[in-house]
C-alpha positions as CSV (number, residue, x, y, z in Angstrom):
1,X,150.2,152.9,196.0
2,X,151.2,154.5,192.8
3,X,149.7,152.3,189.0
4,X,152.1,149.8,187.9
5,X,152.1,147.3,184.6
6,X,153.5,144.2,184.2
7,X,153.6,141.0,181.3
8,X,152.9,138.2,182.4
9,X,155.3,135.5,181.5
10,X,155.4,131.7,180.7
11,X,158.6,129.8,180.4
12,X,158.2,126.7,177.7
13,X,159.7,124.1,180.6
14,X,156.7,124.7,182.2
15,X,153.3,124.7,179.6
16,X,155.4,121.9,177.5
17,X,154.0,118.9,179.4
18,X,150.3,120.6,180.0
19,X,150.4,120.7,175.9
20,X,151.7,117.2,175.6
21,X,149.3,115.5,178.0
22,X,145.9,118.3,178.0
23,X,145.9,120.0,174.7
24,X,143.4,117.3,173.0
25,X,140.6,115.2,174.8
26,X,141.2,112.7,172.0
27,X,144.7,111.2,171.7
28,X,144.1,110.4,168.1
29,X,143.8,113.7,167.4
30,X,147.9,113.7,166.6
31,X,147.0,112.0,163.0
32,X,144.6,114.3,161.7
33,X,146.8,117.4,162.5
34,X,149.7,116.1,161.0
35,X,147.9,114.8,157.8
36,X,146.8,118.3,157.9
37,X,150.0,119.6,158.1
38,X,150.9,117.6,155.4
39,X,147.7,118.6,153.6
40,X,148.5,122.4,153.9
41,X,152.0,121.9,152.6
42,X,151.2,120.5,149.3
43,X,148.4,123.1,148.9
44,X,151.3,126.1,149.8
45,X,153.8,124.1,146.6
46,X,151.0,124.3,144.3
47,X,149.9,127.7,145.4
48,X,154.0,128.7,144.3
49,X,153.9,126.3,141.3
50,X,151.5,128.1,139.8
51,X,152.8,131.5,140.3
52,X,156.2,130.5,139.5
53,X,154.8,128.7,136.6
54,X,157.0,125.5,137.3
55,X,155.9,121.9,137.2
56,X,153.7,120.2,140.1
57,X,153.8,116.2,140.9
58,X,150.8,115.2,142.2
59,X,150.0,115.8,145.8
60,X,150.7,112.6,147.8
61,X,150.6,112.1,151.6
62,X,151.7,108.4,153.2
63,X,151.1,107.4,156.4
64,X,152.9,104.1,157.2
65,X,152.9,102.2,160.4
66,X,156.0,100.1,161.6
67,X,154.9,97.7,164.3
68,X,158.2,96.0,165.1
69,X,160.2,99.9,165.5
70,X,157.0,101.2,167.1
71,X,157.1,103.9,164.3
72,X,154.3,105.9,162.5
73,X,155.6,108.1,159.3
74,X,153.8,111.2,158.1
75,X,155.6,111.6,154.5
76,X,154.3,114.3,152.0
77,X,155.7,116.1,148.7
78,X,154.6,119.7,149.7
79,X,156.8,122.5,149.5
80,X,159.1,121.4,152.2
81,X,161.3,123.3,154.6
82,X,164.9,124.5,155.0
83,X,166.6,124.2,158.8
84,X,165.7,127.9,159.4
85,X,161.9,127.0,158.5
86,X,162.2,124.7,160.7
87,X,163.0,125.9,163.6
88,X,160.7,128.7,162.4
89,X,157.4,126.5,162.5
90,X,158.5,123.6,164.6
91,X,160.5,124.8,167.1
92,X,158.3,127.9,168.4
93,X,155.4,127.4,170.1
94,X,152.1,128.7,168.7
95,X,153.7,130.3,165.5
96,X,151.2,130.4,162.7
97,X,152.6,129.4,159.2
98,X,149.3,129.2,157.9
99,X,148.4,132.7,158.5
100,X,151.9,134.0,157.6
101,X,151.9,132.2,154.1
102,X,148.1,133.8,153.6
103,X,149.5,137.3,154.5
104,X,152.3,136.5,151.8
105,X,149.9,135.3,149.0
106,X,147.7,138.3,149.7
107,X,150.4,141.2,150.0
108,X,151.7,139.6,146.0
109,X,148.1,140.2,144.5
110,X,147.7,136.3,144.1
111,X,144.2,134.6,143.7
112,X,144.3,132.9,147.1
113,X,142.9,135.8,149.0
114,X,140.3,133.7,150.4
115,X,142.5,130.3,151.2
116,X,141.6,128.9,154.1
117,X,144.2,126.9,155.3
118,X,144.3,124.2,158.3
119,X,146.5,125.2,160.3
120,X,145.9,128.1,162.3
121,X,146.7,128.0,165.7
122,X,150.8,126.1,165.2
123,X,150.1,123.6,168.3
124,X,148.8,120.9,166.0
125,X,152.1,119.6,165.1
126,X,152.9,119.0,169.2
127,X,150.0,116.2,169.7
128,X,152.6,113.9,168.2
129,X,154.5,113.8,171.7
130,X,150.8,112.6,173.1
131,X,152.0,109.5,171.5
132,X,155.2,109.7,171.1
133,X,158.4,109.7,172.8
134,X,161.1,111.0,170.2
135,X,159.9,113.1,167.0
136,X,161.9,113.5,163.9
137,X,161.0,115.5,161.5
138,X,163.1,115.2,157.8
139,X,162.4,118.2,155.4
140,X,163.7,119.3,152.5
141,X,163.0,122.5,150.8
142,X,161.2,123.1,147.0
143,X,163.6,126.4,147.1
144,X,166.3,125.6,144.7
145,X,169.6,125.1,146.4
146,X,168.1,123.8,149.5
147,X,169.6,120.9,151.8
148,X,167.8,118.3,153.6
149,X,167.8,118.6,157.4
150,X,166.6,116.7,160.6
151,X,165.3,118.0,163.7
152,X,164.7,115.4,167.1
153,X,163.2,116.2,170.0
154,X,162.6,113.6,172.5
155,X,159.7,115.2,174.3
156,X,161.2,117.9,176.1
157,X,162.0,121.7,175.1
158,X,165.5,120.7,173.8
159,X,165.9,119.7,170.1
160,X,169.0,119.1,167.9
161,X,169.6,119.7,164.0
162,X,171.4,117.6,162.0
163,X,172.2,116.1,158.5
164,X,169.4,114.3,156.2
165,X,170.3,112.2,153.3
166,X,166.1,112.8,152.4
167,X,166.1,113.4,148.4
168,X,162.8,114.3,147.4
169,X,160.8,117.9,148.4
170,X,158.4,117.2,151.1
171,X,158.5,116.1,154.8
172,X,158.6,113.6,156.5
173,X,157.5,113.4,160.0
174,X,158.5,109.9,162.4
175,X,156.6,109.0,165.5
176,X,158.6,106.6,167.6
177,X,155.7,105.4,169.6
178,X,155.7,105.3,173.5
């Protein structure tokens, strides 16, 4: 029998649910990723404010629970995130922003060589569907230019896009609770 290689492959219909349901031994787990989420965008604005010498609001991260919808929000006032970002960190499994925005800061000279930033493995964000049914996430980019846009998923590995009227830079991420 003549040598032969393969790859081994993994379609997302299938690891989805294991991520959703065996990821984390602590459902509660979901908050403090997304907080750091949250956490790591405002450092990645400031981290741009400063070497585009523009202005900075202060960092602020509100989490806010509506009983009666069933809803928790994640809103922050980082540097936000344009549709193709998006789907670039939120749509594709295990895809590192964290690691990619270091690699960035490092290759322009800037001072954050040593940043260590939360998020590193890009499966944080999916504990929200531990607890969640439906995710929407509302973003809209610090770039100038940008427009605000929505993704939904309802707990599978479909998602749709659509129209935000969101006005301020930032995300904001909403849990509807299952």
């Amino acid at each position: 029998m003549s040598e032969r290689k393969g790859t081994i492959t993994v379609e997302t219909g299938d690891i989805f649910p294991i991520i959703k349901k065996w990821l984390y031994s602590e459902h509660d787990i979901f908050l403090r990723e997304l907080v750091s989420n949250a956490t790591d965008a405002i450092t990645k604005r400031a981290t741009l404010a400063r070497t585009r010498n523009t202005e900075l609001p202060e960092g602020n991260i509100e989490v806010l629970v509506n009983k009666t919808n069933k809803t928790i929000t994640i809103e922050d006032n980082g540097l936000g995130m344009s549709e193709a970002e998006v789907e670039k960190y939120i749509a594709q499994l295990a895809f590192s922003g964290a690691e990619e925005f270091v690699k960035k800061m490092e290759d322009a000279g800037g001072p954050e060589k040593n940043t260590d930033i939360i998020g590193k493995f890009g499966l944080g964000f999916y504990s929200a569907f531990m607890v969640a049914d439906k995710v929407e996430v509302e973003s809209l980019s610090m770039e100038e230019g940008a427009t605000p846009t929505k993704w939904t998923c309802e707990g599978d590995t479909d998602y749709t896009f659509s129209n935000s009227d969101k006005k301020e830079i930032g995300t904001k991420i909403t849990l509807h609770v299952n």
